[in-house]
C-alpha positions in Angstrom: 75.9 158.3 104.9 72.6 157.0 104.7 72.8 155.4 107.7 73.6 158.2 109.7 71.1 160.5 108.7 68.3 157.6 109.0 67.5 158.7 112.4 67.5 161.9 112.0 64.4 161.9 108.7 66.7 161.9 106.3 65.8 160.1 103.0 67.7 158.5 100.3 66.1 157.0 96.9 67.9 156.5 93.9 66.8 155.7 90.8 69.0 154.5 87.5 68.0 155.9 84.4 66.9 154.3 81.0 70.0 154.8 79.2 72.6 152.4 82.4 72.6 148.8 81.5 70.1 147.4 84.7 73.4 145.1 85.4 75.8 147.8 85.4 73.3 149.6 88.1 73.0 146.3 90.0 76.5 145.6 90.5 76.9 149.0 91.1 74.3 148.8 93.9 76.2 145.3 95.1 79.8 146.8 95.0 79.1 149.9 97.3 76.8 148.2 99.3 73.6 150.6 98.8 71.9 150.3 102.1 68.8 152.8 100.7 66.0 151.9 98.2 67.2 152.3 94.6 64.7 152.0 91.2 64.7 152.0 87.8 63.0 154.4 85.4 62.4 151.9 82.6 60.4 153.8 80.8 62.2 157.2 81.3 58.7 158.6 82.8 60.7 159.8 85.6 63.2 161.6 84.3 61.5 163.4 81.7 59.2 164.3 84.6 62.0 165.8 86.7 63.7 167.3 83.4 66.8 164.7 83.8 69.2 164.9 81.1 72.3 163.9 82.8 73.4 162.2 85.9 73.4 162.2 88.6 71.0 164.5 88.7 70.7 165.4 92.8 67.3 167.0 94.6 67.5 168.1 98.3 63.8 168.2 99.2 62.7 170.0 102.5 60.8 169.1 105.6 57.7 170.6 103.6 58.1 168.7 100.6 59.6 171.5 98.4 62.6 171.6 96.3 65.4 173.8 98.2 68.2 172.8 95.8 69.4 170.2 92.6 72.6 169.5 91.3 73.6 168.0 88.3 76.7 165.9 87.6 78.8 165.7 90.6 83.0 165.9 90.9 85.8 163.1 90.0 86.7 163.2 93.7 84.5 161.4 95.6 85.8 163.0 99.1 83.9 166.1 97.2 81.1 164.4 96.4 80.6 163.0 99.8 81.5 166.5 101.2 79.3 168.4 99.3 76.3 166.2 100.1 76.8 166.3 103.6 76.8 169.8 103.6 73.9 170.1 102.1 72.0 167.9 104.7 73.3 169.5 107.3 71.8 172.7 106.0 68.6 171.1 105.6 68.3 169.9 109.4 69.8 173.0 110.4 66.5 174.7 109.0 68.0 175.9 106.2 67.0 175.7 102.3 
């Protein structure tokens, strides 16, 4: 998904949290191939600044920098994941928040 939204402004970051195992998060990265930067909050800075208590924890982040919408957890089905955020982005180039 990432790259077919690359083109279009669309950024992807993820970051793993304090409490996955940084190999579990690496082969995690390896196995799907993440094509997008992805961090780790070693220190948990990040997500006690964001308010991150679960994950994932999702932020769609307008043109202008502002939060339009976050979601929290995300679905078994990962047709529905992918669904949902594609929907989303789609939204967000369509102008809308």
């Amino acid at each position: 998904m990432f790259g077919k939204y690359r083109d279009k402004g669309v950024a992807f970051l993820s970051v793993n949290v304090t409490w996955d195992s940084e190999g579990a998060a690496k082969k995690f990265v390896e196995e799907f191939r993440l094509s997008f930067p992805v961090g780790r909050d070693a220190d948990g800075k990040i997500g006690i600044l964001y308010g991150v208590e679960t994950t994932p924890a999702t932020f769609y982040i307008g043109k202008d920098g502002k939060l339009v919408e976050r979601v929290d957890g995300a679905p078994e089905d990962v047709g529905a994941i992918r669904d949902g955020i594609q929907f989303r982005i789609e939204k967000l180039l369509a102008g809308g928040g």
